[in-house]
N, CA, C and O atoms as CSV, one atom per row, in Angstrom:
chain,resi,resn,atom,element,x,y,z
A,1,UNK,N,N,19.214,9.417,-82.354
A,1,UNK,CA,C,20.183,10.490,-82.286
A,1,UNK,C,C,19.597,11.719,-82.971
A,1,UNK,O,O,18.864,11.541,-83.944
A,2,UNK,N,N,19.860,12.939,-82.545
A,2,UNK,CA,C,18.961,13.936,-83.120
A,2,UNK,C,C,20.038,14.217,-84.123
A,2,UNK,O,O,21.223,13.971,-83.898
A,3,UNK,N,N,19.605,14.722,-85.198
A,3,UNK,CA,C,20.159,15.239,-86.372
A,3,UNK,C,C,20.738,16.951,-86.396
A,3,UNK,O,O,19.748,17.648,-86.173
A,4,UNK,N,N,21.859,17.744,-86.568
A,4,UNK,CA,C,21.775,18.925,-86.837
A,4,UNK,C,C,22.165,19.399,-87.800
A,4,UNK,O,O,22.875,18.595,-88.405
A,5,UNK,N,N,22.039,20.639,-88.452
A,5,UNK,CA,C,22.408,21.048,-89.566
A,5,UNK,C,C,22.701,22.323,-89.287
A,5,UNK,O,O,22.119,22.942,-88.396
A,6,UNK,N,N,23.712,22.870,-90.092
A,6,UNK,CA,C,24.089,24.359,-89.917
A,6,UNK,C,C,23.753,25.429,-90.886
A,6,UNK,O,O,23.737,25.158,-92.086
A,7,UNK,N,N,23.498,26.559,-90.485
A,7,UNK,CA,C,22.775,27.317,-91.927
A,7,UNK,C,C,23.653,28.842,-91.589
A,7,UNK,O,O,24.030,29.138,-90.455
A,8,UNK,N,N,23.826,29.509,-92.533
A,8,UNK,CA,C,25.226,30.428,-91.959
A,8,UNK,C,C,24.111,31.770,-92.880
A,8,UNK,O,O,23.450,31.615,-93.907
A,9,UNK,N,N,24.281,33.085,-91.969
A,9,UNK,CA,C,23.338,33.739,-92.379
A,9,UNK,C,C,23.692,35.352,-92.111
A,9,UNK,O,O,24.916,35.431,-92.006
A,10,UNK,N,N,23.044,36.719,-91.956
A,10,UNK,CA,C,23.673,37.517,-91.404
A,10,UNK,C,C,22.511,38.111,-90.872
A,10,UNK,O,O,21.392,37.674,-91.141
A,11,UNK,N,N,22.751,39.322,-89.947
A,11,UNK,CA,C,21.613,39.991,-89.466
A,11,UNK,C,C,21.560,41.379,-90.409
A,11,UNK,O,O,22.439,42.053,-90.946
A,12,UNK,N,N,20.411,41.453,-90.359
A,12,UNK,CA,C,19.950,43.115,-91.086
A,12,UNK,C,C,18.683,43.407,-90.578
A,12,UNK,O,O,17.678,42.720,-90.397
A,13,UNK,N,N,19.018,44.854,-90.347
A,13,UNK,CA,C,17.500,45.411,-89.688
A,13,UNK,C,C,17.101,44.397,-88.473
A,13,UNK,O,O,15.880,44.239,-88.491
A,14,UNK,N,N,17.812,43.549,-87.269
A,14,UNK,CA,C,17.309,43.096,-86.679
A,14,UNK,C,C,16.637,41.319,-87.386
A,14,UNK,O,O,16.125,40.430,-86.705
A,15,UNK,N,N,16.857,41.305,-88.711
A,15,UNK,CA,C,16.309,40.071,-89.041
A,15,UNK,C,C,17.102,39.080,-89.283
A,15,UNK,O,O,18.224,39.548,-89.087
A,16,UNK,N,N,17.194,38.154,-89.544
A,16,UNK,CA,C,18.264,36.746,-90.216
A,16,UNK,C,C,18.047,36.786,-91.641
A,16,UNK,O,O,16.897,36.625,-92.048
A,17,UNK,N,N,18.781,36.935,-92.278
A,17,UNK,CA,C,18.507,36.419,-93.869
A,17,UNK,C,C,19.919,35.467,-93.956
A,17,UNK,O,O,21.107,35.648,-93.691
A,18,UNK,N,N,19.223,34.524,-94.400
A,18,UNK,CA,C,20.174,33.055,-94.985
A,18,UNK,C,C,20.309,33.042,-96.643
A,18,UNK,O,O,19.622,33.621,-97.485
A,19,UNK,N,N,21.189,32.366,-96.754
A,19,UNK,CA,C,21.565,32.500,-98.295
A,19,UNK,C,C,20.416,31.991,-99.019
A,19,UNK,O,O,19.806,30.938,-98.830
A,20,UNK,N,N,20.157,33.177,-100.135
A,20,UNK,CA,C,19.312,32.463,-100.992
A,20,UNK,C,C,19.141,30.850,-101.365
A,20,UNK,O,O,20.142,30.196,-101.658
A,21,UNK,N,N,18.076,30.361,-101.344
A,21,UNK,CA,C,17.486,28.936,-101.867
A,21,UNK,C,C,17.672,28.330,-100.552
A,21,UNK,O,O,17.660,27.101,-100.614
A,22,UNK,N,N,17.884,28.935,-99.070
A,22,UNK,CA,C,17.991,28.218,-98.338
A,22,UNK,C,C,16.715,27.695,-97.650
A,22,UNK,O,O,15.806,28.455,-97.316
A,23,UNK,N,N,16.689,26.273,-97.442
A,23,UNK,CA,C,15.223,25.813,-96.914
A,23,UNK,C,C,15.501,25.396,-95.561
A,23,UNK,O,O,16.487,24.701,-95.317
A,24,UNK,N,N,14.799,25.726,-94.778
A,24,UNK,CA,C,14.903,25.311,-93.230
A,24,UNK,C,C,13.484,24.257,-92.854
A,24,UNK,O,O,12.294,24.534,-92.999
A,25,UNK,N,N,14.112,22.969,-92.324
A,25,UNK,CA,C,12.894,22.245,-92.409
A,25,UNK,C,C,11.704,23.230,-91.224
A,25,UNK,O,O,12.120,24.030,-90.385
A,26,UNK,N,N,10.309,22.917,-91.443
A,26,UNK,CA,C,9.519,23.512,-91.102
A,26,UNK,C,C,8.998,22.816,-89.229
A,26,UNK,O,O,8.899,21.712,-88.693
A,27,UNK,N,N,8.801,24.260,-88.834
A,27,UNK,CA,C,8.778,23.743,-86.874
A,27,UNK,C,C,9.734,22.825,-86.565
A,27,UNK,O,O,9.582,21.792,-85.913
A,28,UNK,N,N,10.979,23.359,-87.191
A,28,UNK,CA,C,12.055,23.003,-86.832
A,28,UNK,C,C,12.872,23.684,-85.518
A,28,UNK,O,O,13.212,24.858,-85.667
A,29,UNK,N,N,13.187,23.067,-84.326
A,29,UNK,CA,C,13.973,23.951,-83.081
A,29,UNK,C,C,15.318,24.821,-83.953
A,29,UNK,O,O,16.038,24.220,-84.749
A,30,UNK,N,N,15.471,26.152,-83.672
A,30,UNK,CA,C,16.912,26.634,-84.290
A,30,UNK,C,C,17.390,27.443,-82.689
A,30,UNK,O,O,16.659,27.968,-81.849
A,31,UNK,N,N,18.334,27.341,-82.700
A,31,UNK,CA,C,19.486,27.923,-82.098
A,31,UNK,C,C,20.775,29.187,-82.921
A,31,UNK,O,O,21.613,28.988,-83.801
A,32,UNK,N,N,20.514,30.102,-82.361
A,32,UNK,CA,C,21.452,31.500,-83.258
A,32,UNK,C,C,22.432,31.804,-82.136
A,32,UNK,O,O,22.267,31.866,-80.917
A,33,UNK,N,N,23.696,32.006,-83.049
A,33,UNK,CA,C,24.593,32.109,-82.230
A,33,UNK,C,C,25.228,33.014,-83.352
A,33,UNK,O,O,25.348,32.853,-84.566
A,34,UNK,N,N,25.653,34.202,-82.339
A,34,UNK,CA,C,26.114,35.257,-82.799
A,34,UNK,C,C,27.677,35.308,-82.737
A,34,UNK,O,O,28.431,34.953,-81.831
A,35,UNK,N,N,27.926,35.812,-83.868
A,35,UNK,CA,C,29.657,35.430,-84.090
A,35,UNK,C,C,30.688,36.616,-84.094
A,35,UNK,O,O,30.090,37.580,-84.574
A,36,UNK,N,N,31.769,36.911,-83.821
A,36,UNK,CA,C,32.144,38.593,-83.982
A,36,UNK,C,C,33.237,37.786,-85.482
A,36,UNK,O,O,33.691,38.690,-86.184
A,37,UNK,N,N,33.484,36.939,-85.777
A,37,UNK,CA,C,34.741,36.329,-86.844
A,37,UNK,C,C,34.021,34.943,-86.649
A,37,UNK,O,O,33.442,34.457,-85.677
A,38,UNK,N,N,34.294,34.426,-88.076
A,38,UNK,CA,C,34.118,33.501,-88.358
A,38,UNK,C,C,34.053,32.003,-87.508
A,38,UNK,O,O,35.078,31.341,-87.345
A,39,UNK,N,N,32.722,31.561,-86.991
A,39,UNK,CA,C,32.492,30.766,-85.912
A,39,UNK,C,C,33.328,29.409,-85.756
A,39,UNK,O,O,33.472,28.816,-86.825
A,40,UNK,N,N,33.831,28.881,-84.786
A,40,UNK,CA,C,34.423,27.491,-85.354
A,40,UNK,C,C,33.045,26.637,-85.685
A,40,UNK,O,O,31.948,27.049,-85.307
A,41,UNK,N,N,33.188,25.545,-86.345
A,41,UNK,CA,C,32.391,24.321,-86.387
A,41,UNK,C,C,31.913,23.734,-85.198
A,41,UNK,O,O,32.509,23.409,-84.171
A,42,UNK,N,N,30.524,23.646,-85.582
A,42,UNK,CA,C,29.821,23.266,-84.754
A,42,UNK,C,C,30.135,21.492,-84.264
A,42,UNK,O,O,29.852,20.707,-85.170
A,43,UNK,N,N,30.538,20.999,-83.287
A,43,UNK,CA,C,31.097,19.763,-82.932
A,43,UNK,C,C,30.303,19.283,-83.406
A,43,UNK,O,O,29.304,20.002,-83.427
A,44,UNK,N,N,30.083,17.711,-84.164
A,44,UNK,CA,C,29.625,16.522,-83.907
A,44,UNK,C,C,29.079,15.940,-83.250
A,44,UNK,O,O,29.915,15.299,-82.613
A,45,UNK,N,N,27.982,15.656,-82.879
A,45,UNK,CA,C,27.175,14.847,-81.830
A,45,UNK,C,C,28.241,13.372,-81.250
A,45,UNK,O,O,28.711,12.954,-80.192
A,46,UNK,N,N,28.215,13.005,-82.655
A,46,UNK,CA,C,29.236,11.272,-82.575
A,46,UNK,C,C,30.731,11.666,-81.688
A,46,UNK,O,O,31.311,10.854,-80.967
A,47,UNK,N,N,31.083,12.765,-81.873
A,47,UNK,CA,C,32.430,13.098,-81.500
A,47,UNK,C,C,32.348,13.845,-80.085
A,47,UNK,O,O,33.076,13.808,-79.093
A,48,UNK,N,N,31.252,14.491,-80.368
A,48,UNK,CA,C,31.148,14.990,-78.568
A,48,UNK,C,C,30.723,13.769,-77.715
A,48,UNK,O,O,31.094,13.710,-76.542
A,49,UNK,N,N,30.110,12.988,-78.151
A,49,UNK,CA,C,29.617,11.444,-77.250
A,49,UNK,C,C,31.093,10.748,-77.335
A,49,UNK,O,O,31.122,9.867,-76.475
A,50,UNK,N,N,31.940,10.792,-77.823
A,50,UNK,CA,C,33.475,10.094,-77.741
A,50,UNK,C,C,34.121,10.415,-76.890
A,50,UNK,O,O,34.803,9.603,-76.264
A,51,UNK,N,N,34.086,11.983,-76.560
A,51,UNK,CA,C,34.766,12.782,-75.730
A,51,UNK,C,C,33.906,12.614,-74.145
A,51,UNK,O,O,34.528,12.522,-73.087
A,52,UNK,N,N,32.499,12.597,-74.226
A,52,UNK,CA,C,31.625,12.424,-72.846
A,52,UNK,C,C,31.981,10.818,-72.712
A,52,UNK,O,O,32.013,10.572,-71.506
A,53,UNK,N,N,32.295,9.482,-73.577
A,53,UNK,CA,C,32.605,8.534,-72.913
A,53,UNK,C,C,34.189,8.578,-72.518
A,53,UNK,O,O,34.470,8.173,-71.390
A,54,UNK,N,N,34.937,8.905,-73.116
A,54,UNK,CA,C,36.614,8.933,-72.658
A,54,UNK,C,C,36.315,9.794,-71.069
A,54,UNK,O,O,36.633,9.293,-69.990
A,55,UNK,N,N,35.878,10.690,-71.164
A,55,UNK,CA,C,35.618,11.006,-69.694
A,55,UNK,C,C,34.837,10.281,-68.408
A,55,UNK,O,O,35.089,10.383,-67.207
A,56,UNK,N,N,33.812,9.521,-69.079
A,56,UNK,CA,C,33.239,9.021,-67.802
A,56,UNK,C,C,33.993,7.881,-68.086
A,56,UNK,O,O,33.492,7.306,-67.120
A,57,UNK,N,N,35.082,6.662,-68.747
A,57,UNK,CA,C,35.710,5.750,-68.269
A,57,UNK,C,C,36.656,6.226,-67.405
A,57,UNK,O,O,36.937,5.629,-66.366
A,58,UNK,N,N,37.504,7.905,-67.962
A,58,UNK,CA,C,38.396,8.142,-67.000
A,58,UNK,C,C,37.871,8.658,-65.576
A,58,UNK,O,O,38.739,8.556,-64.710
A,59,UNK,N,N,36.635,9.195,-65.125
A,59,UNK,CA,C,36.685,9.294,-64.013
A,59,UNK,C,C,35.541,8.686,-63.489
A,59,UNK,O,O,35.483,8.614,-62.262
A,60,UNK,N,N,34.566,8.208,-64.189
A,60,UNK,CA,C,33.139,7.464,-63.373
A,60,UNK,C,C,33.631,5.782,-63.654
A,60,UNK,O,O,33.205,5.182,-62.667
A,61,UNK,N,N,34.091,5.132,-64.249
A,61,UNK,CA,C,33.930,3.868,-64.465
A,61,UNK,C,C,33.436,3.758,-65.976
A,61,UNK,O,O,33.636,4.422,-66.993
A,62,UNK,N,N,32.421,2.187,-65.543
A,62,UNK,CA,C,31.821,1.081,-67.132
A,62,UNK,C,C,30.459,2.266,-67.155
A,62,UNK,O,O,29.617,2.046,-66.285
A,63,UNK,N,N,30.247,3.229,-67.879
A,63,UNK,CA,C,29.141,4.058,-67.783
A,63,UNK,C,C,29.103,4.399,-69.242
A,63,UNK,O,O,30.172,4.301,-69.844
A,64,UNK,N,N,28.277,4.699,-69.759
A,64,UNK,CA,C,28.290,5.013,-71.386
A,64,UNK,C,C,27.454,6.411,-71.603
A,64,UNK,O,O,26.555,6.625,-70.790
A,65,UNK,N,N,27.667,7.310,-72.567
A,65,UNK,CA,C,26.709,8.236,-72.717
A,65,UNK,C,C,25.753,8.005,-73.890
A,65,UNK,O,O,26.077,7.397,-74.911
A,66,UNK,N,N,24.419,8.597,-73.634
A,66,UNK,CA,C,23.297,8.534,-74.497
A,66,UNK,C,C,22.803,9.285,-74.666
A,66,UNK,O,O,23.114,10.262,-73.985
A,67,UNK,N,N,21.600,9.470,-75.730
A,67,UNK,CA,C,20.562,10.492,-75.946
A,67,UNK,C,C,21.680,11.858,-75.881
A,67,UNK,O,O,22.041,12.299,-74.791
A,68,UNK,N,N,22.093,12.362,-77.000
A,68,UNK,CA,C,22.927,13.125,-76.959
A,68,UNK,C,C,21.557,14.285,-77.484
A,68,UNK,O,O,20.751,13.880,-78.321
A,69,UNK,N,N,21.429,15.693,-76.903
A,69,UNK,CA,C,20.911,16.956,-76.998
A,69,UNK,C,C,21.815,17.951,-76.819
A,69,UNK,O,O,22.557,18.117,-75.852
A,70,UNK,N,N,21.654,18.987,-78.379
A,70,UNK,CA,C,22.063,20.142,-77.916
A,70,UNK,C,C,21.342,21.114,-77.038
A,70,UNK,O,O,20.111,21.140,-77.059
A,71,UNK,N,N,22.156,22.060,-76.128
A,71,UNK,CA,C,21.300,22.640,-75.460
A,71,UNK,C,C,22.018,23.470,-75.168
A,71,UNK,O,O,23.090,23.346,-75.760
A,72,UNK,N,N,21.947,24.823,-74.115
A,72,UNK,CA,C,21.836,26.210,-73.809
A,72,UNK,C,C,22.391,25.775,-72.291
A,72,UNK,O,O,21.486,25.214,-71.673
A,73,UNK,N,N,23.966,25.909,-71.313
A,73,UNK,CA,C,24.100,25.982,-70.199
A,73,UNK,C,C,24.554,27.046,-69.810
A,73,UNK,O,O,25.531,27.390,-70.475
A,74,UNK,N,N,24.307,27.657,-69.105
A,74,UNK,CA,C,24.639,29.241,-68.358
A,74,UNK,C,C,24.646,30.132,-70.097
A,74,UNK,O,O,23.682,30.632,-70.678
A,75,UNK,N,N,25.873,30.070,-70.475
A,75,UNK,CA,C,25.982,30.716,-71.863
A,75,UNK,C,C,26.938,30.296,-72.706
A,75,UNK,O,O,27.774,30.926,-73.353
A,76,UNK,N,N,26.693,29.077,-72.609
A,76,UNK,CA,C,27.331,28.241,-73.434
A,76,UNK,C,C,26.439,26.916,-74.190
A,76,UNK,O,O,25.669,26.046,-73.783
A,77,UNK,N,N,27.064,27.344,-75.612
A,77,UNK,CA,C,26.229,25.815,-76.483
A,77,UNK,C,C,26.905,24.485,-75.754
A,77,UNK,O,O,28.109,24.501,-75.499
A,78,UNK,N,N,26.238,23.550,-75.490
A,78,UNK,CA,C,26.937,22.266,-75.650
A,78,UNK,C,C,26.064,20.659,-75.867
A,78,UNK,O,O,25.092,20.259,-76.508
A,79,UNK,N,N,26.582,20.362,-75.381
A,79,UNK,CA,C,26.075,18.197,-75.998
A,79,UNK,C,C,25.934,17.918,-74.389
A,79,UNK,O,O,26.828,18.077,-73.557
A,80,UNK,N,N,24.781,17.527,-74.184
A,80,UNK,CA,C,24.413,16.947,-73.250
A,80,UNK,C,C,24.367,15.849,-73.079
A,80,UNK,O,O,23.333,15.580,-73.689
A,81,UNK,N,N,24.839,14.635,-72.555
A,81,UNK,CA,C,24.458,12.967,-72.706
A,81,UNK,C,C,24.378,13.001,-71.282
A,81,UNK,O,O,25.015,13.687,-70.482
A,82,UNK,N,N,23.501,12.158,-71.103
A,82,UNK,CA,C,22.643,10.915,-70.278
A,82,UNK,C,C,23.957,9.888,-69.911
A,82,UNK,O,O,24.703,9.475,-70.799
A,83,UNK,N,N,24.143,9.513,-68.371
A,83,UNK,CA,C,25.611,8.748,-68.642
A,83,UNK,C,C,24.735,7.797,-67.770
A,83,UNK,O,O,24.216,8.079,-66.690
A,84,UNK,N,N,24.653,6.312,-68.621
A,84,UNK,CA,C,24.169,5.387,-67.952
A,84,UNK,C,C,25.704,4.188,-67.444
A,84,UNK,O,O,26.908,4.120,-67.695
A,85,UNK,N,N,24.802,3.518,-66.719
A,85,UNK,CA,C,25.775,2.285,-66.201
A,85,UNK,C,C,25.786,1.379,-67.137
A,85,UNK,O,O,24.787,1.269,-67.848
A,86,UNK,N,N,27.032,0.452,-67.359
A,86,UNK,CA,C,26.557,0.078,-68.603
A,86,UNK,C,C,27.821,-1.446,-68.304
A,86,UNK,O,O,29.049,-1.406,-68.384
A,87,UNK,N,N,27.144,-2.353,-68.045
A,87,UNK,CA,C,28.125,-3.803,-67.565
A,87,UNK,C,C,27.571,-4.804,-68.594
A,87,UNK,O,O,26.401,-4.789,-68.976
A,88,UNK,N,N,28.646,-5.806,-69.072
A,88,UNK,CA,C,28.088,-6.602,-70.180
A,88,UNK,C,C,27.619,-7.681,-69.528
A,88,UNK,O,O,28.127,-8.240,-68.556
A,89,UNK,N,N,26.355,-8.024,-70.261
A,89,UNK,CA,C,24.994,-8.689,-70.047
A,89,UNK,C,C,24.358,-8.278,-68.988
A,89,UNK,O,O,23.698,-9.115,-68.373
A,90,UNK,N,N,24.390,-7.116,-68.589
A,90,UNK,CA,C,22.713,-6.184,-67.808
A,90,UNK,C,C,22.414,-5.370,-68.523
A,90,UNK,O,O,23.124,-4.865,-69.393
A,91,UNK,N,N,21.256,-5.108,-68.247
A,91,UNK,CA,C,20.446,-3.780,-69.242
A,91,UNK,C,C,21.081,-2.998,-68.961
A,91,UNK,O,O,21.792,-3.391,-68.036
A,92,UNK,N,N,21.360,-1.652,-69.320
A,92,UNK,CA,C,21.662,-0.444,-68.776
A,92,UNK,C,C,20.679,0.426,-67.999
A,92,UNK,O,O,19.489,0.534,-68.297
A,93,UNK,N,N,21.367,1.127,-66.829
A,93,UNK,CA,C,21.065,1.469,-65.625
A,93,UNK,C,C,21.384,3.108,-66.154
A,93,UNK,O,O,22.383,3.628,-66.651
A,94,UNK,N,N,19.788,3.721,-65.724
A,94,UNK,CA,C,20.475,5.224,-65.931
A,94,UNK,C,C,19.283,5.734,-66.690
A,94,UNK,O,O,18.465,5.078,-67.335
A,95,UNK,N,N,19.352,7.241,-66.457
A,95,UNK,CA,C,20.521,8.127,-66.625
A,95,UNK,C,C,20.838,8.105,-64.233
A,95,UNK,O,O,20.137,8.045,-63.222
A,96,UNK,N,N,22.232,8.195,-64.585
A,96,UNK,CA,C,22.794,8.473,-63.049
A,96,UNK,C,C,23.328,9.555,-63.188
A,96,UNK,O,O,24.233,9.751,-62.378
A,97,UNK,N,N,23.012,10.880,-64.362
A,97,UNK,CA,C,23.574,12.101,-64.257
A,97,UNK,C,C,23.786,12.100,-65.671
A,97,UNK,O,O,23.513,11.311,-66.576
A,98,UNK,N,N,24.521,13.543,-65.579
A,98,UNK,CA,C,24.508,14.523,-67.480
A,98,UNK,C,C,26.084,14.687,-67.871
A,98,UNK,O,O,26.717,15.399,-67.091
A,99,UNK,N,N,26.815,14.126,-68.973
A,99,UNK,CA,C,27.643,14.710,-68.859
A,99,UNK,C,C,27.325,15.593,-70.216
A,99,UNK,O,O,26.631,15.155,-71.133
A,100,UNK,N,N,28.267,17.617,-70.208
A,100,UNK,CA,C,28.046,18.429,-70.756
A,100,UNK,C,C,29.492,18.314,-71.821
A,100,UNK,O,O,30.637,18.493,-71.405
A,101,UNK,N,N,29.272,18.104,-72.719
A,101,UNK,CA,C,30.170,18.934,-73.737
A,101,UNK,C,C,30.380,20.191,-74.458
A,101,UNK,O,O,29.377,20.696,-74.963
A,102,UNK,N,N,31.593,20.833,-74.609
A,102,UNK,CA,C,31.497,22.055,-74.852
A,102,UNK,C,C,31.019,22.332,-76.842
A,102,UNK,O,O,31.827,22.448,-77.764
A,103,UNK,N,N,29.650,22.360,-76.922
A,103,UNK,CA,C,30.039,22.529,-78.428
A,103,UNK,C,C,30.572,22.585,-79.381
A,103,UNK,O,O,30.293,21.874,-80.346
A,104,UNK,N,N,31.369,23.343,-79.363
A,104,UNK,CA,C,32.387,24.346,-80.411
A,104,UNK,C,C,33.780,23.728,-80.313
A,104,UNK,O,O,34.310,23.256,-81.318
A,105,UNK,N,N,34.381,23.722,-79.130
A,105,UNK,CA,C,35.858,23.532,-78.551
A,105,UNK,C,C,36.403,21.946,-77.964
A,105,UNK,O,O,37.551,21.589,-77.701
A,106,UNK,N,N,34.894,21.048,-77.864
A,106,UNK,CA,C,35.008,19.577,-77.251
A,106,UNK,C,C,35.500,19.217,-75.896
A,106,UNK,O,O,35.766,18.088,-75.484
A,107,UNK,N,N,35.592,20.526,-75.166
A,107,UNK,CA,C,35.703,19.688,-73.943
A,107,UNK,C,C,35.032,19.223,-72.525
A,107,UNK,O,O,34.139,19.771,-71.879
A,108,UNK,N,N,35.348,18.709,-72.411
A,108,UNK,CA,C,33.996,18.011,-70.986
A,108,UNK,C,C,34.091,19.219,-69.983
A,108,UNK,O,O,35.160,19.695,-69.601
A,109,UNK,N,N,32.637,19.730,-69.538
A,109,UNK,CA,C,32.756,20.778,-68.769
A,109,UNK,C,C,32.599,20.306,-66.914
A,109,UNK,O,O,32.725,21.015,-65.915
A,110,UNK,N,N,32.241,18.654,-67.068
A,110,UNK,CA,C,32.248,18.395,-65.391
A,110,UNK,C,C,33.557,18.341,-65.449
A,110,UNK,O,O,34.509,18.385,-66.229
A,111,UNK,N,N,33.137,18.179,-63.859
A,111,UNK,CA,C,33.733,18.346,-62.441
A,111,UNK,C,C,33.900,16.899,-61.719
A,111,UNK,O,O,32.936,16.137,-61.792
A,112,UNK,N,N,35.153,16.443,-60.973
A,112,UNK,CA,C,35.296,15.327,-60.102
A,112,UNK,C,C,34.345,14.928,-59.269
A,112,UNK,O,O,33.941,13.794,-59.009
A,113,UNK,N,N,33.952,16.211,-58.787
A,113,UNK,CA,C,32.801,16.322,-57.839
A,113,UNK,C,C,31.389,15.421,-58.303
A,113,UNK,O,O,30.816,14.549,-57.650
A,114,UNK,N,N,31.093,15.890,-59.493
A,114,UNK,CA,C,30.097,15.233,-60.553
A,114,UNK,C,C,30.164,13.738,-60.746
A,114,UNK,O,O,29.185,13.019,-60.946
A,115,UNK,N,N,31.312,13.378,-60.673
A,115,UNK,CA,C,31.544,12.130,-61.252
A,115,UNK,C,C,31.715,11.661,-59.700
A,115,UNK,O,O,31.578,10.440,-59.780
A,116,UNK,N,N,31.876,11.889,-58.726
A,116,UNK,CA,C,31.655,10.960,-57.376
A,116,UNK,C,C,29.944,11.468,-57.514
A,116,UNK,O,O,29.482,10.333,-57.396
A,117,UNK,N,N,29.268,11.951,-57.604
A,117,UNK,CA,C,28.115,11.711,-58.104
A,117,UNK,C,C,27.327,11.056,-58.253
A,117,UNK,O,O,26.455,10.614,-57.506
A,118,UNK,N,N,27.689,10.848,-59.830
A,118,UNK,CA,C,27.586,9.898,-60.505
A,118,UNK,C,C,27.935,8.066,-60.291
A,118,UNK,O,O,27.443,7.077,-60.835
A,119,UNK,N,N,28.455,8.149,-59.781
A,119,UNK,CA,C,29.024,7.275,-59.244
A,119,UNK,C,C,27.773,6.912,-57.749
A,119,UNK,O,O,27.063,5.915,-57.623
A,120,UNK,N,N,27.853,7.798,-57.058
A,120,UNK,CA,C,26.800,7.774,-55.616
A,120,UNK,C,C,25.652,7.303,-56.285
A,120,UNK,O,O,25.411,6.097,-56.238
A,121,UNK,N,N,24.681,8.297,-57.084
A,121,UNK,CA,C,23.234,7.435,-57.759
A,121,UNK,C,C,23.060,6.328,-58.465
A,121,UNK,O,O,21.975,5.761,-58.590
A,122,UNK,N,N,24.860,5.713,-59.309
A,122,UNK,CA,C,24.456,4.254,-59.653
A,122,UNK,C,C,24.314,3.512,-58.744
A,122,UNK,O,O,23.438,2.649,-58.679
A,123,UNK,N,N,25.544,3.850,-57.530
A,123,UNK,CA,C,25.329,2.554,-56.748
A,123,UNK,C,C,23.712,2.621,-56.025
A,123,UNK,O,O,22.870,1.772,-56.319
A,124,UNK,N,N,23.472,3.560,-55.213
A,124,UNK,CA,C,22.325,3.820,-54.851
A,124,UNK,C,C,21.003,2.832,-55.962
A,124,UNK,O,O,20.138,1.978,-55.767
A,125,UNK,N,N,21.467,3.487,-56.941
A,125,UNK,CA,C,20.011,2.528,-57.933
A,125,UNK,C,C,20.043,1.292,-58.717
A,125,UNK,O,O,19.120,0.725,-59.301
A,126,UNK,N,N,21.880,0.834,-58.570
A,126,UNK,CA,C,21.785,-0.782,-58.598
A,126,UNK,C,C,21.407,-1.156,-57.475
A,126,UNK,O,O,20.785,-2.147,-57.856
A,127,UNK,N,N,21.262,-1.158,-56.199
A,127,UNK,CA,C,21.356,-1.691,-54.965
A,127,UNK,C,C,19.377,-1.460,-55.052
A,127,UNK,O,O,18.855,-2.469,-54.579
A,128,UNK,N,N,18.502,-0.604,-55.440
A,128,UNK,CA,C,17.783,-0.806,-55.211
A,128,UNK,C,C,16.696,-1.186,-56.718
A,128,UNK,O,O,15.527,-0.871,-56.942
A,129,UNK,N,N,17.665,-1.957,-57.515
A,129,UNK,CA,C,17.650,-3.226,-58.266
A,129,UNK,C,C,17.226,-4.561,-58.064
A,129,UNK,O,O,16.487,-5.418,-58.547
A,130,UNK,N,N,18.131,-4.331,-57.010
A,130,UNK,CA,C,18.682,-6.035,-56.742
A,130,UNK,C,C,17.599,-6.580,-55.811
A,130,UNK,O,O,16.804,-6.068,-55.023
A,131,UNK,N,N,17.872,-7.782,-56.201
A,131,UNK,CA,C,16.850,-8.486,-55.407
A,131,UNK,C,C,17.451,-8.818,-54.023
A,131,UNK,O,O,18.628,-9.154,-53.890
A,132,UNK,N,N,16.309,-8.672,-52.686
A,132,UNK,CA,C,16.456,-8.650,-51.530
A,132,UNK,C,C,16.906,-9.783,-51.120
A,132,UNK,O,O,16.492,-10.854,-51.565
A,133,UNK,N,N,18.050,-9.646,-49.982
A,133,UNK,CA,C,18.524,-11.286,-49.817
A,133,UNK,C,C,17.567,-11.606,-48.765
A,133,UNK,O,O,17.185,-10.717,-48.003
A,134,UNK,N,N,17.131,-12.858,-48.660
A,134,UNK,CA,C,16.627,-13.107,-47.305
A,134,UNK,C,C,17.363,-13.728,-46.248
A,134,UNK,O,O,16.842,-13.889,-45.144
């Protein structure tokens, strides 16, 4: 699970200055997000993956999300997971698609459309799983 941390800072002259004694681990990825009032909290990885599985039981099925990444969509922060197939006693199958969480606000940004999808590439790639009948 990737780790994040938040560092709260201001601009001057075009630069970032963070509060004194602040250490930023080194070749570390950062993401700046510019605020006009005080930003909400940055979601939870654990809690945005709660919200991407309550969604794919409610509209894809037994599918689980993984490998949670923050990332950059159109212009919006959010939590990306990996939504695998996920049936007890088979390995898990996947990724069969992304579900997006909204950073800041938690909510799932697919679409129905997505999730028949999702749904189309599991079956598609259990079926070419399985062993051939003769």
């Amino acid at each position: 699970m990737a780790m994040m941390a938040s560092y709260q800072g201001v601009v001057k002259k075009g630069r970032i200055r963070l509060a004194p004694g602040t250490d930023l681990p080194e070749d570390s990825r950062v993401y700046v997000v510019v605020a006009d009032d005080e930003p909400a909290p940055l979601l939870d990885a654990h809690l945005a993956r709660r919200k991407a599985n309550g969604w794919l039981i409610s509209y894809v099925g037994h599918f689980m999300a993984q490998q949670p990444r923050l990332t950059q969509l159109a212009d919006q922060l959010v939590w990306q997971f990996g939504a695998f197939l996920a049936q007890q006693g088979m390995p898990r199958v996947g990724p069969v698609g992304f579900v997006y969480v909204d950073a800041y606000g938690g909510e799932v940004l697919n679409t129905p459309d997505e999730a028949e999808e999702m749904i189309t590439h599991a079956t598609t790639l259990v079926a070419s799983l399985s062993p051939a009948e003769s």
